[in-house]
Backbone as CSV, one residue per row, in Angstrom:
resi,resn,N_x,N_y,N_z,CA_x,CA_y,CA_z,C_x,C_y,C_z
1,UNK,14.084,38.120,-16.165,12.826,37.861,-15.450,12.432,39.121,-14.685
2,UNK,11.138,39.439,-14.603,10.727,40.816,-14.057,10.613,40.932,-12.352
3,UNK,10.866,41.673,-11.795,11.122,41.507,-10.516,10.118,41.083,-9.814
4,UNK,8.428,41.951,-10.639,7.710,41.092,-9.751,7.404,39.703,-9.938
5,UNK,7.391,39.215,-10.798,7.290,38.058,-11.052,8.403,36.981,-10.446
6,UNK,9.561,37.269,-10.391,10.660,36.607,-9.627,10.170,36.421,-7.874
7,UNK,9.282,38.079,-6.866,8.933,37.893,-6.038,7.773,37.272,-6.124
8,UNK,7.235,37.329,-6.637,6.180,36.071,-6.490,6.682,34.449,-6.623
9,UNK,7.409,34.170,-7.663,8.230,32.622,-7.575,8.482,32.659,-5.922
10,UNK,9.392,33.259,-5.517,10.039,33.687,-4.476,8.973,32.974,-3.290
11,UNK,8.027,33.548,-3.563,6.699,33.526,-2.018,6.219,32.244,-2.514
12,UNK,6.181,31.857,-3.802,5.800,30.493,-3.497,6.192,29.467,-3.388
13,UNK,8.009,29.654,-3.466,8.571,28.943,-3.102,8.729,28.519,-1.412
14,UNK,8.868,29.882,-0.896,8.479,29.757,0.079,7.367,29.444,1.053
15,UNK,6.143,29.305,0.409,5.004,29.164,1.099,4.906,27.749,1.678
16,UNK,5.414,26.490,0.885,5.435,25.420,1.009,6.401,25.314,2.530
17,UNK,7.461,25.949,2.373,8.332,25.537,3.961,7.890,25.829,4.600
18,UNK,6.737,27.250,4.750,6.365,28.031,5.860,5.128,27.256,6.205
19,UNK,4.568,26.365,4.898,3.244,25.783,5.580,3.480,24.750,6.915
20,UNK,4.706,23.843,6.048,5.439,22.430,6.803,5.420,23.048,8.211
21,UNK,6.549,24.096,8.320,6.883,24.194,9.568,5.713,24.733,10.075
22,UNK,4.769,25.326,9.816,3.842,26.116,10.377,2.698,24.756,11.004
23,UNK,3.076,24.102,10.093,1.873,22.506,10.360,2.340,22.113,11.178
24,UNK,3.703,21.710,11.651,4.426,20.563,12.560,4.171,21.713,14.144
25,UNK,4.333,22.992,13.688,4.196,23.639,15.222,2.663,23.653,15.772
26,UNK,1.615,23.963,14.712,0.189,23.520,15.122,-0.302,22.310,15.467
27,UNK,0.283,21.315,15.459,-0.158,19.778,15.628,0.605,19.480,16.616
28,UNK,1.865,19.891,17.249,2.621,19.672,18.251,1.508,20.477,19.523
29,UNK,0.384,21.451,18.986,-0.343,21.865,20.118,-1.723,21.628,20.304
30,UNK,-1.933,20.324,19.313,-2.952,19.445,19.337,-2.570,18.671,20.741
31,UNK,-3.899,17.729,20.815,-3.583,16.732,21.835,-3.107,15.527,21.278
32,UNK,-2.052,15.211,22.016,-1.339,13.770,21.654,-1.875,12.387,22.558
33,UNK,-2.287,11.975,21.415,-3.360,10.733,22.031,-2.812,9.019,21.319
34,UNK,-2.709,7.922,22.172,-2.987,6.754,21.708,-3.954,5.680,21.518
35,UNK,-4.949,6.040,20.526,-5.878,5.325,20.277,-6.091,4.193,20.442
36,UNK,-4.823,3.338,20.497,-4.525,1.726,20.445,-3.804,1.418,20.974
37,UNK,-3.856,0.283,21.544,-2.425,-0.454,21.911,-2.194,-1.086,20.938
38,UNK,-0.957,-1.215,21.085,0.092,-2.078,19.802,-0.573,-3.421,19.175
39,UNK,-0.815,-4.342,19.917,-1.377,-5.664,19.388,0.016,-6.218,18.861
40,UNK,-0.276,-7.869,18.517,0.880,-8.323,18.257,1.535,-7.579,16.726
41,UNK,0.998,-6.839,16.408,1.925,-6.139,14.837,2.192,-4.991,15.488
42,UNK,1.808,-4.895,16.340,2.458,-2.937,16.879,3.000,-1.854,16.106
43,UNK,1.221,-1.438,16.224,0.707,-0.084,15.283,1.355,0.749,16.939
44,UNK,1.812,1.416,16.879,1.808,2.472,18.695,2.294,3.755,18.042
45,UNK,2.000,4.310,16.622,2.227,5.483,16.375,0.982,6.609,17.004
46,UNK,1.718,7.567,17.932,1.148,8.340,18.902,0.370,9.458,17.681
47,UNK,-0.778,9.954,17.751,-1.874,10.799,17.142,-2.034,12.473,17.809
48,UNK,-1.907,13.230,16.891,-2.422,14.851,17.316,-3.600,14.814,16.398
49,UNK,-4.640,14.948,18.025,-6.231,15.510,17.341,-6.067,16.845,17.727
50,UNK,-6.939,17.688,16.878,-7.433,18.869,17.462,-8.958,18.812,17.429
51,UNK,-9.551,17.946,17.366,-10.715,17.648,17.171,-11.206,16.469,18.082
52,UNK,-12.510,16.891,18.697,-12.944,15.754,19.973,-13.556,14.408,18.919
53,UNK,-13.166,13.453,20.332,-13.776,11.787,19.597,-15.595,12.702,19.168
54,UNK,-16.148,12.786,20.396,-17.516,13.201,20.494,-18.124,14.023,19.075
55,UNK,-16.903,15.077,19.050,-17.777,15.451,17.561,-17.687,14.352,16.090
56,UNK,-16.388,13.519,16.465,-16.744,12.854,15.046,-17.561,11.957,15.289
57,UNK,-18.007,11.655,16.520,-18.921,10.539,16.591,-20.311,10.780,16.471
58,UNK,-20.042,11.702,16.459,-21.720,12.617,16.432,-22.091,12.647,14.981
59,UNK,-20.952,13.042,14.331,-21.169,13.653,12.757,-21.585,11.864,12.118
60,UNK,-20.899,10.663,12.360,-20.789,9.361,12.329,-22.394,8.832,12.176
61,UNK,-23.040,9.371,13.425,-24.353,8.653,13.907,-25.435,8.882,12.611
62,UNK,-25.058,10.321,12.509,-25.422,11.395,12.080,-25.859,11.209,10.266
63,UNK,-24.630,10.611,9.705,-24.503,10.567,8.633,-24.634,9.206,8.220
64,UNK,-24.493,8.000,9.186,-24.997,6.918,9.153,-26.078,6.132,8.808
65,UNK,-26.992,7.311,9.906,-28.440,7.168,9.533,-29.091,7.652,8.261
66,UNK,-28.688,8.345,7.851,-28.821,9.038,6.401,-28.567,8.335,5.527
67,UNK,-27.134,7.667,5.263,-27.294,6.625,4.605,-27.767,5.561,4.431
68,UNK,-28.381,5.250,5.539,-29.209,3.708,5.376,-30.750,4.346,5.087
69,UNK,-30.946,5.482,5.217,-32.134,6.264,4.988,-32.695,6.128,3.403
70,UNK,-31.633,6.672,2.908,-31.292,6.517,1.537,-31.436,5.413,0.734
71,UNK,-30.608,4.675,1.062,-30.444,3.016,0.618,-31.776,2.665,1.061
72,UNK,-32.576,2.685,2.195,-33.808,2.179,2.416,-34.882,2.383,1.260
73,UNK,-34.862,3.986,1.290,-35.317,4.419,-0.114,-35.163,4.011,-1.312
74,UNK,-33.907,3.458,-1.663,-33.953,2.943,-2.988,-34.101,1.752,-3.237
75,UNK,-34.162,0.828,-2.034,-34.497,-0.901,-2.147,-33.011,-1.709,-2.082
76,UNK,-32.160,-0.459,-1.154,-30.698,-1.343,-1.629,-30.400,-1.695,-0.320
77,UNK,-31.073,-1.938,0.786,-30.647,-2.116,1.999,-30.829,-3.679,2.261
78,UNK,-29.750,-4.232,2.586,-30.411,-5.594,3.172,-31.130,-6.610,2.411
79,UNK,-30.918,-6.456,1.161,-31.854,-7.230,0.348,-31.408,-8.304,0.047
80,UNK,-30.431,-8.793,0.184,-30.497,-10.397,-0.154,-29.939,-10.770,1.411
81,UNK,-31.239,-11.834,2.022,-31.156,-12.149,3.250,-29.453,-13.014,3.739
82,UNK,-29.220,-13.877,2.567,-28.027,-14.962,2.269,-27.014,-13.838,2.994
83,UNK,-26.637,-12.869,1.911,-25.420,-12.134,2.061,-25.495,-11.591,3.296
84,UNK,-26.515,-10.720,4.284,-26.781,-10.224,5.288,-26.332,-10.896,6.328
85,UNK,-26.930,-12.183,6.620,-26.369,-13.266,7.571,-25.427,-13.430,7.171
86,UNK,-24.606,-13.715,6.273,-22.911,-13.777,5.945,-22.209,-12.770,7.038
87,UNK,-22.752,-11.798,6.162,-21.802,-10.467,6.177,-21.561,-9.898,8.181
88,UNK,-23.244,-10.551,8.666,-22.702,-10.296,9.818,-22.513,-11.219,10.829
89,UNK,-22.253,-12.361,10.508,-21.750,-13.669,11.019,-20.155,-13.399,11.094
90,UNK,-19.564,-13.019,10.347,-18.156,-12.685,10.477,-17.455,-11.358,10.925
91,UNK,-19.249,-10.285,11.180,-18.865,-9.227,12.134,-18.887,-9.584,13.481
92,UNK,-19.599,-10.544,13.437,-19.874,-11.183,15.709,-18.824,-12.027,15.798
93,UNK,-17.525,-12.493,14.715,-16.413,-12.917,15.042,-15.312,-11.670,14.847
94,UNK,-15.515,-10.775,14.409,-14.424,-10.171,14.392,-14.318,-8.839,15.492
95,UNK,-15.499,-8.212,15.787,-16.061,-7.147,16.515,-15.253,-7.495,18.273
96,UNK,-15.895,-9.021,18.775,-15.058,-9.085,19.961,-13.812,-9.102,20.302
97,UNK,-13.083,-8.998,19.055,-11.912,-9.624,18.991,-11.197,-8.044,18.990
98,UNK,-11.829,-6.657,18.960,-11.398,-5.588,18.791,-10.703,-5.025,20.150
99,UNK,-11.108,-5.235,20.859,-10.546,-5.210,22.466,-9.576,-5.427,22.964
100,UNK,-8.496,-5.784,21.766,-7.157,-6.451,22.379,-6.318,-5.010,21.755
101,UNK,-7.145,-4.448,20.872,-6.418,-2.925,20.173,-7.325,-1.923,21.509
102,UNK,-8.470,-2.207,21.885,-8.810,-0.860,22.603,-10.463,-1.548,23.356
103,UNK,-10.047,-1.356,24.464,-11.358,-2.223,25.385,-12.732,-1.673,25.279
104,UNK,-12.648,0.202,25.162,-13.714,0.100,25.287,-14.732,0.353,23.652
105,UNK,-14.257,-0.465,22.728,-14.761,-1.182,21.832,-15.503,-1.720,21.769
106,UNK,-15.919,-2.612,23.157,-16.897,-3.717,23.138,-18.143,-3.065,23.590
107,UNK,-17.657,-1.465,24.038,-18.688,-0.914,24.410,-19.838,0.175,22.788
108,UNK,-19.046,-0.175,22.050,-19.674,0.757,21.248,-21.155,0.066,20.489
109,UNK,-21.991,0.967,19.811,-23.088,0.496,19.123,-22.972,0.290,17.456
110,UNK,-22.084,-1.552,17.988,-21.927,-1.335,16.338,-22.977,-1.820,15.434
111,UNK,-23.264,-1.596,13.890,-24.442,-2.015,13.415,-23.748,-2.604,11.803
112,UNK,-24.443,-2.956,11.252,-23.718,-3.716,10.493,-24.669,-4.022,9.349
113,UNK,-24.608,-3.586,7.986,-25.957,-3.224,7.076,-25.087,-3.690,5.584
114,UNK,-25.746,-4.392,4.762,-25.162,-4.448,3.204,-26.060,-3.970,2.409
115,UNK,-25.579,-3.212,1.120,-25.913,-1.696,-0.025,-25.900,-3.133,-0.883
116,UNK,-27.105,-2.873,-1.626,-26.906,-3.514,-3.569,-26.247,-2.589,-3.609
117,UNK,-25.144,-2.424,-4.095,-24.364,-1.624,-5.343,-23.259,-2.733,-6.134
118,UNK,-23.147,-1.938,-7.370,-22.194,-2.946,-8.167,-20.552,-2.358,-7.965
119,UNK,-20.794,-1.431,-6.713,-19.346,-1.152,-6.516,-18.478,-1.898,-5.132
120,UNK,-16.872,-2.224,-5.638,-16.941,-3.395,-4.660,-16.034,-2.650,-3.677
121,UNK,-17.157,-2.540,-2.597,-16.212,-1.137,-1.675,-16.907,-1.700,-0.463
122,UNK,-16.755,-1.399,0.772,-16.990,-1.268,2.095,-16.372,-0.646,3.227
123,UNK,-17.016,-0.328,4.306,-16.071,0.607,4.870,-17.061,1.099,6.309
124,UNK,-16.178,1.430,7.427,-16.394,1.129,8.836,-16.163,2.509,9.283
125,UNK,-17.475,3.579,9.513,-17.596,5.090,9.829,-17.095,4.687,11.774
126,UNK,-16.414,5.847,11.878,-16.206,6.180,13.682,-17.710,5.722,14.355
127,UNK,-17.150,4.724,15.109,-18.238,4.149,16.733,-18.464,2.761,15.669
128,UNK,-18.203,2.269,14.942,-18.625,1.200,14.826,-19.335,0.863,13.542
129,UNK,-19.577,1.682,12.720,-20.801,1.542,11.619,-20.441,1.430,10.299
130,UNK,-20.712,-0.266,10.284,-20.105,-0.810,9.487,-21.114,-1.178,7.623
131,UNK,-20.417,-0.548,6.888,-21.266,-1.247,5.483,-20.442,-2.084,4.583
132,UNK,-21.038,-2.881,3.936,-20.403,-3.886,3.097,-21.728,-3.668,1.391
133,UNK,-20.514,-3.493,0.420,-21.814,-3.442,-1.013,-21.698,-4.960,-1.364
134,UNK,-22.613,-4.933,-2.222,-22.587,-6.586,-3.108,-22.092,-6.229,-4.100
135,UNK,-21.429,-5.127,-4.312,-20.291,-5.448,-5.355,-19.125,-6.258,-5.126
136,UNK,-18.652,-5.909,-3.823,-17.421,-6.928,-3.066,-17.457,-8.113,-3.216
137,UNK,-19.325,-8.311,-2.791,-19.070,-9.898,-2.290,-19.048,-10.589,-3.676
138,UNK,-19.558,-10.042,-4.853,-20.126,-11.006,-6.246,-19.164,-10.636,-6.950
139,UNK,-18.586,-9.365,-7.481,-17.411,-9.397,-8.289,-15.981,-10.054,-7.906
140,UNK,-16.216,-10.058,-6.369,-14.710,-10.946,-6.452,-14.673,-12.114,-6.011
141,UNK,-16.008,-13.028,-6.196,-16.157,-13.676,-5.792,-15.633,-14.922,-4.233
142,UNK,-15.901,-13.436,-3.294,-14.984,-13.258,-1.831,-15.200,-14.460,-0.931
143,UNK,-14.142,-15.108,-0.877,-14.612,-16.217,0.351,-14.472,-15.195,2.015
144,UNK,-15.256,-16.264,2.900,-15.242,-14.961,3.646,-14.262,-15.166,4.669
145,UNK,-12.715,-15.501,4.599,-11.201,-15.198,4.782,-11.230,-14.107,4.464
146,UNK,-11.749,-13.986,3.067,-11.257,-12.780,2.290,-12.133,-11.350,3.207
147,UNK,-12.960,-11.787,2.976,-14.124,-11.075,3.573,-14.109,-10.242,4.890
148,UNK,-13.143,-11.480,5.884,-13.086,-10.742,6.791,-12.154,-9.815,7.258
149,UNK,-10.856,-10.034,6.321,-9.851,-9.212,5.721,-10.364,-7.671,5.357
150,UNK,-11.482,-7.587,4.327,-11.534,-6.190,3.974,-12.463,-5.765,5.630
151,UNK,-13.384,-6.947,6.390,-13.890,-5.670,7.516,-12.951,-5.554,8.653
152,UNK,-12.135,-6.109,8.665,-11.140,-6.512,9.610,-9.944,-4.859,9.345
153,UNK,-9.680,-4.611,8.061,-9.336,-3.277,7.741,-9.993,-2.384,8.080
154,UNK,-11.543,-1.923,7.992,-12.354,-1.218,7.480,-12.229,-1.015,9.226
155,UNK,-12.864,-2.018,10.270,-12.776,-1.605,11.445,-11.730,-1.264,11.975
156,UNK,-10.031,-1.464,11.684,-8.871,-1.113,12.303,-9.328,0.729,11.797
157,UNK,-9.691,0.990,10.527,-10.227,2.244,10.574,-10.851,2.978,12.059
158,UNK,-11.582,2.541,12.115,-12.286,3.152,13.047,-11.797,3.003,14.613
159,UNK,-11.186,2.067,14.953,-10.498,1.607,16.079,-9.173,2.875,16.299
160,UNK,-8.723,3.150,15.256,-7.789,4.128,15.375,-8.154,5.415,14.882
161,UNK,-9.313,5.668,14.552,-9.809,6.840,14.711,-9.063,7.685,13.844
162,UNK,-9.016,6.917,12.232,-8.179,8.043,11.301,-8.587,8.627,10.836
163,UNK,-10.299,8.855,10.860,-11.389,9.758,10.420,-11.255,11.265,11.187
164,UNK,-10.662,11.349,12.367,-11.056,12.058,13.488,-9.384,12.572,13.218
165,UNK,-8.673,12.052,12.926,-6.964,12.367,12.677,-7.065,13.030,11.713
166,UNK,-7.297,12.988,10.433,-7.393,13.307,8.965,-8.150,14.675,9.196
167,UNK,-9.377,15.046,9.926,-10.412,16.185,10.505,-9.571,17.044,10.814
168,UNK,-8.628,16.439,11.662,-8.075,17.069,12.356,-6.985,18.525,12.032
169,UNK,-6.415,16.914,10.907,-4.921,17.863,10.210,-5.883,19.021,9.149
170,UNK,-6.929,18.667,8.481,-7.297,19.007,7.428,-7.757,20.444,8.341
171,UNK,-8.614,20.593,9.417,-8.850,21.360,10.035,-7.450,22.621,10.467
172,UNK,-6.106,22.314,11.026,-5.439,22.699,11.334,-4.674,23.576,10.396
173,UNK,-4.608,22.355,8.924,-3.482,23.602,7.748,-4.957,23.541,7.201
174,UNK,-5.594,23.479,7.037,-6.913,24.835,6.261,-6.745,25.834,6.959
175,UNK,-6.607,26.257,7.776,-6.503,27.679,8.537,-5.610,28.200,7.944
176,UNK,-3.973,27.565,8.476,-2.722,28.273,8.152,-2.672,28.399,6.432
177,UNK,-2.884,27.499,5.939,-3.041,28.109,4.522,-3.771,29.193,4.266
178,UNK,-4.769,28.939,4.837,-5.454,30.503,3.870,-5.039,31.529,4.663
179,UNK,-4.102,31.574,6.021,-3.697,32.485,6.919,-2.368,32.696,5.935
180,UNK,-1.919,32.174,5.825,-0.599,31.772,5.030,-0.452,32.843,4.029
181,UNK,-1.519,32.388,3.164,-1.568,32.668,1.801,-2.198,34.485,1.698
182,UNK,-2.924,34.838,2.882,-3.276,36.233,2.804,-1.765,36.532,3.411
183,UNK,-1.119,36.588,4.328,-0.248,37.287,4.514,1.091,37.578,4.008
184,UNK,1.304,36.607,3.192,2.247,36.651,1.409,2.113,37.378,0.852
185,UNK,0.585,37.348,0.554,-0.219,38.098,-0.368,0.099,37.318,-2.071
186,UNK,0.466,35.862,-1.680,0.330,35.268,-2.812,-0.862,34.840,-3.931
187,UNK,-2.226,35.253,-3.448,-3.346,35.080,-3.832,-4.044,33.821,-4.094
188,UNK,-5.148,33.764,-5.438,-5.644,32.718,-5.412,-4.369,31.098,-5.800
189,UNK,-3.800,31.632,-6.755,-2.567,30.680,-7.461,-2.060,29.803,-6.702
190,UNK,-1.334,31.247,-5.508,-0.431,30.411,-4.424,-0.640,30.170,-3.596
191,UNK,-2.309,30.055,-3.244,-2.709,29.344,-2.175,-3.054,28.000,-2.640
192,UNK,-3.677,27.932,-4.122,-3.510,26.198,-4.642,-1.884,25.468,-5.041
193,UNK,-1.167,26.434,-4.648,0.060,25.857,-4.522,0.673,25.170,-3.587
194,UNK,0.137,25.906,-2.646,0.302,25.518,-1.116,-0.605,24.341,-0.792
195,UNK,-1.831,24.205,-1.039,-2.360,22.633,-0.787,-1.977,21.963,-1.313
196,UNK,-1.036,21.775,-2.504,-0.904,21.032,-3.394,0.197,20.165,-3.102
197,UNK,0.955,21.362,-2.285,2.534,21.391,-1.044,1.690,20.188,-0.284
198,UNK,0.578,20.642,0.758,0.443,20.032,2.004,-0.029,18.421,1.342
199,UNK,-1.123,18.748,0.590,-1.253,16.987,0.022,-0.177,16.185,-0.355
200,UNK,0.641,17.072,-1.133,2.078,15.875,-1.316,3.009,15.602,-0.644
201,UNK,3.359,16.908,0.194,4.162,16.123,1.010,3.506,16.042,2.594
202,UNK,2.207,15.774,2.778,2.199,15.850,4.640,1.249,14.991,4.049
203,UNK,-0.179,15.284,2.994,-1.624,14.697,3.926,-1.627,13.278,3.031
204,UNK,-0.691,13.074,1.752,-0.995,11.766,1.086,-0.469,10.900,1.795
205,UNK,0.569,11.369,1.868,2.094,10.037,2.491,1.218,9.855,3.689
206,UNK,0.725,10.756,5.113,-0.007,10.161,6.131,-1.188,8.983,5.829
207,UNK,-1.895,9.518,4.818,-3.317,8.642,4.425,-2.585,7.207,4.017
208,UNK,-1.682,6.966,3.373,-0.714,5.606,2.864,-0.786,5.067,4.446
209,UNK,-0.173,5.707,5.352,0.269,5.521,6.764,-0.916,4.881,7.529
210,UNK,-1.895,5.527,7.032,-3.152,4.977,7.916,-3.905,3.673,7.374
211,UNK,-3.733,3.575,5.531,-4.028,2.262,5.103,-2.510,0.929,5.824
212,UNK,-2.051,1.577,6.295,-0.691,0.461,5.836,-1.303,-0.214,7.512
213,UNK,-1.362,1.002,8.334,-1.876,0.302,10.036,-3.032,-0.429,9.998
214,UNK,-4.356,0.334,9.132,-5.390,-0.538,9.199,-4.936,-2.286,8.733
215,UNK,-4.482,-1.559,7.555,-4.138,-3.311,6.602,-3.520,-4.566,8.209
216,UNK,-2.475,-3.522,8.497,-1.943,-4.572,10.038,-2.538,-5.273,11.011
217,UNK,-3.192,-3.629,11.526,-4.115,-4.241,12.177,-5.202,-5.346,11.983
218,UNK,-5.810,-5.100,10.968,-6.909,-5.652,10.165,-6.743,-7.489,10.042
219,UNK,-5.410,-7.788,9.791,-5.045,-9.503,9.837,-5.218,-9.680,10.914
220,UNK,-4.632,-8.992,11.809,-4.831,-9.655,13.392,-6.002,-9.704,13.875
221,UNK,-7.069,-8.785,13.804,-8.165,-9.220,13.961,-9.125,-10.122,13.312
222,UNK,-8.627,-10.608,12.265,-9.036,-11.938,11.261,-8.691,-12.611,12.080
223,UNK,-6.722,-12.860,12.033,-6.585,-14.185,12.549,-7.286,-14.759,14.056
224,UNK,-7.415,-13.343,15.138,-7.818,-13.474,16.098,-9.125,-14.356,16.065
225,UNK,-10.054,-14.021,15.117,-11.257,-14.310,14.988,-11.510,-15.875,14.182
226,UNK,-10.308,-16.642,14.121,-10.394,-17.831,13.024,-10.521,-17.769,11.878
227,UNK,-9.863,-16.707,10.738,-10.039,-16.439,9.473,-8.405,-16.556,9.394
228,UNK,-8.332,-16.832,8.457,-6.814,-17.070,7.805,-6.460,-15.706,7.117
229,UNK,-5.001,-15.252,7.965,-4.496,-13.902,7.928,-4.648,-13.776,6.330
230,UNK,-3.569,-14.829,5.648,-3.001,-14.559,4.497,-4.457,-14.425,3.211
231,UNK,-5.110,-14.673,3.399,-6.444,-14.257,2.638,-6.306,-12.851,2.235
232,UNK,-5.862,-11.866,3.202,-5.560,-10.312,2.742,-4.871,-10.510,1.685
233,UNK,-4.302,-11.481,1.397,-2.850,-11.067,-0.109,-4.037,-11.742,-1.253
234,UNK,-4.298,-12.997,-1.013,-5.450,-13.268,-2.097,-6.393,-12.145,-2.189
235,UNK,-7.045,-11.589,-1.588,-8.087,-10.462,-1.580,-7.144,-9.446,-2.666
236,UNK,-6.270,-8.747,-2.036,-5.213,-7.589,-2.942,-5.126,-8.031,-4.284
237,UNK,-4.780,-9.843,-4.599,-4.527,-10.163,-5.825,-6.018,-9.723,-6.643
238,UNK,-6.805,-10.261,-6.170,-8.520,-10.058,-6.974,-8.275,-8.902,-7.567
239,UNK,-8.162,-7.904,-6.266,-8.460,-6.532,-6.454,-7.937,-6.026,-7.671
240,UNK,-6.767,-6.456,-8.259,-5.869,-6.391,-9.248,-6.131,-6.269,-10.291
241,UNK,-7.030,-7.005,-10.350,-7.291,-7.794,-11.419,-8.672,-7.252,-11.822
242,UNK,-9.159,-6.382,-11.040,-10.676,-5.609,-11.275,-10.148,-3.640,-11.458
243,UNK,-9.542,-3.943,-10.779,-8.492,-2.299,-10.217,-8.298,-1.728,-11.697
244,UNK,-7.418,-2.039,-12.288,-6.835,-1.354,-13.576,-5.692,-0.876,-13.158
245,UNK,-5.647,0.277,-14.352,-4.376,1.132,-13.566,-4.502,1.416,-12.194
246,UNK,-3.200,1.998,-11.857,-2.923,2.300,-10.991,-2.227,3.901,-10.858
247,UNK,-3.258,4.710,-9.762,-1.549,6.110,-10.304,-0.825,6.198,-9.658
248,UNK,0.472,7.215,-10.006,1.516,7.285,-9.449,1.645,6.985,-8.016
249,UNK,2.800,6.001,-7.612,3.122,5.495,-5.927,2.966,7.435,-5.570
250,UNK,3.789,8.241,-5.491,3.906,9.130,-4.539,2.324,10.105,-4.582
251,UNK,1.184,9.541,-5.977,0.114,10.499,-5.471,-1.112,10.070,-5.146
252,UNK,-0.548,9.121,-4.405,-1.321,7.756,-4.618,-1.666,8.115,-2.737
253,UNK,-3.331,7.902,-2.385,-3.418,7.774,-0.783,-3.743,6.318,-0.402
254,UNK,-3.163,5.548,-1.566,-3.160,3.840,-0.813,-1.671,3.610,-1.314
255,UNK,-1.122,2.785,-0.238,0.022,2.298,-0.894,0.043,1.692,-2.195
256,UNK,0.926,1.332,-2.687,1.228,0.661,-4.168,0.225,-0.537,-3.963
257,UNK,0.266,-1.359,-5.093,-0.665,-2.967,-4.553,0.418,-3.560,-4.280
258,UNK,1.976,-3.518,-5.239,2.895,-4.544,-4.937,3.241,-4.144,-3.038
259,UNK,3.367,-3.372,-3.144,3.838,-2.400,-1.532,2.683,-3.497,-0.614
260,UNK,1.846,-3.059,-0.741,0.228,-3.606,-0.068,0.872,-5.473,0.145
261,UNK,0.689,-5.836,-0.527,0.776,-7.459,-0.572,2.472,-7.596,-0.082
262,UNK,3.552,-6.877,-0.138,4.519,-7.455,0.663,4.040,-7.227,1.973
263,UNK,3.932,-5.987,2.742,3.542,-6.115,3.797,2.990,-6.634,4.325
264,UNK,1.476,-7.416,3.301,0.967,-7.970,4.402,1.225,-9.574,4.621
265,UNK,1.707,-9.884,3.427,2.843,-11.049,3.284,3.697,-11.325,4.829
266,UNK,4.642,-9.975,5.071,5.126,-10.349,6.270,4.333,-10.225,7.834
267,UNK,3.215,-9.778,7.839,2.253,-9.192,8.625,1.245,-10.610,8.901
268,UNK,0.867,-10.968,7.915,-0.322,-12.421,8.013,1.086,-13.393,8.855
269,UNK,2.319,-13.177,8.282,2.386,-14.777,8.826,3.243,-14.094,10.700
270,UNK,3.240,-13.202,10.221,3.619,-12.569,12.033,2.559,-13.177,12.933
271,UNK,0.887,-12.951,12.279,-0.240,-13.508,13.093,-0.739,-14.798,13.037
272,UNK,0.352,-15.173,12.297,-0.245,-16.866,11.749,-0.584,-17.726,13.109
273,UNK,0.654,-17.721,14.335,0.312,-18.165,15.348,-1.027,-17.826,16.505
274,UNK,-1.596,-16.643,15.863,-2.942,-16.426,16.476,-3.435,-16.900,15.730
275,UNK,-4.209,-17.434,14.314,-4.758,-17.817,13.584,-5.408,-19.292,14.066
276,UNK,-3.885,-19.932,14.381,-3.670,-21.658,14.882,-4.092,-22.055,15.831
277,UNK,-3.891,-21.161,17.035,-4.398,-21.345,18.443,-6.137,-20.798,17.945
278,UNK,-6.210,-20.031,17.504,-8.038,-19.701,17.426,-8.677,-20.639,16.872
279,UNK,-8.207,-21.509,15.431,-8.653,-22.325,15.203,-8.701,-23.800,15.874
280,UNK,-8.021,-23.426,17.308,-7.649,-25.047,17.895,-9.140,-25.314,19.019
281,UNK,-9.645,-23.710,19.736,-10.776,-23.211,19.921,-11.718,-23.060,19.841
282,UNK,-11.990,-23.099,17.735,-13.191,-23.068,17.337,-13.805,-24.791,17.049
């Protein structure tokens, strides 16, 4: 093997340790923040932002409005009155119920809008801003247990602020990589070597980390709200069954589905006793 070519293996073997350690010492000089309190599933894994709430909330408002801008434009906003009142009948039960993860929740401006699309997705931007498609509600034909399961996730999103976490890290090793990678002098190659390092072993496995808390969180604020926890595992089963393949567990930024449904298997019936008392209430 030719020497330079051996020093180059060499640097890119090394680039990957130097990123790790270089990441764990930049995020140790982030600010360490707890977004949440535990709640009865106790999420209390402590957060390094380097990035303010304010700017992602800004970028949030920002890009919010744009999208409903859009959707207004194309006739996909709000259009079937039925689903609308659904969709946010089970946000004015689940929204108050956010306060037991973080109080001043009740203070935010949340809004709450459903997309025609035939894709069955939804999902809850930083401060509150929540969308739901009619692909969700008609392809899986979602009772709204189920229903309140996926916003009940979608808002543990935003409650823990993994939009503003994810900014953060992505912000922190984008630097050191390309700092990294000029001072190797490994070039273009081994600087896509090196993200390739940080996605597999730091930024996927975290993103798994942040579906696995939302998913937690997410029952408890169902059950809190009178929706039956265990609906999350019926919901996962649907999904299954529309999903297809699946890729590989380790490159994967959602857990497995089998992974997904044990947890929340043991997670719904942890909250089952909030479920019982809410429904003794309603």
């Amino acid at each position: 093997m030719g020497y330079q070519l051996l020093q180059t293996l060499r640097r890119q073997q090394f680039l990957p340790r130097l990123l790790i350690a270089a990441t764990a010492l930049a995020l140790t000089a982030c600010e360490s923040v707890q977004t949440t309190q535990g709640g009865t599933v106790g999420v209390t894994r402590t957060q390094s932002m380097a990035l303010s709430a304010q700017e992602i909330d800004s970028a949030a408002v920002k890009e919010y409005a744009q999208v409903l801008d859009e959707q207004r434009k194309k006739g996909a906003l709000n259009q079937n009155a039925a689903q609308m009142r659904r969709v946010r009948a089970i946000a004015d039960r689940l929204i108050p119920q956010t306060v037991v993860f973080r109080p001043d929740a009740a203070k935010w401006k949340w809004e709450v809008n459903v997309i025609t699309s035939p894709e069955a997705n939804a999902w809850c931007m930083p401060g509150g801003k929540i969308a739901v498609y009619t692909g969700l509600i008609e392809k899986l034909k979602i009772t709204d247990d189920e229903l309140a399961a996926v916003m009940g996730h979608e808002i543990s999103h935003a409650l823990r602020e993994h939009a503003r976490e994810r900014a953060s890290e992505q912000a922190v090793t984008g630097s050191l990589i390309s700092i990294g990678s000029s001072l190797l002098g490994v070039g273009e190659l081994g600087q896509q070597g090196a993200q390739y390092a940080y996605m597999g072993l730091i930024g996927l496995p975290n993103s798994r980390t942040h579906e696995t808390e939302a998913d937690r969180m997410g029952v408890e604020l169902a059950a809190r709200a009178g929706y039956d926890p265990r609906a999350a595992i019926s919901l996962w089963q649907k999904m299954g069954q529309i999903g297809g393949s699946e890729p590989m567990k380790f490159m994967s930024t959602h857990p497995s589905r089998d992974d997904r449904i044990s947890d929340l298997t043991v997670y719904s019936q942890r909250v089952m006793p909030l479920y019982e008392q809410s429904k003794k209430m309603r």
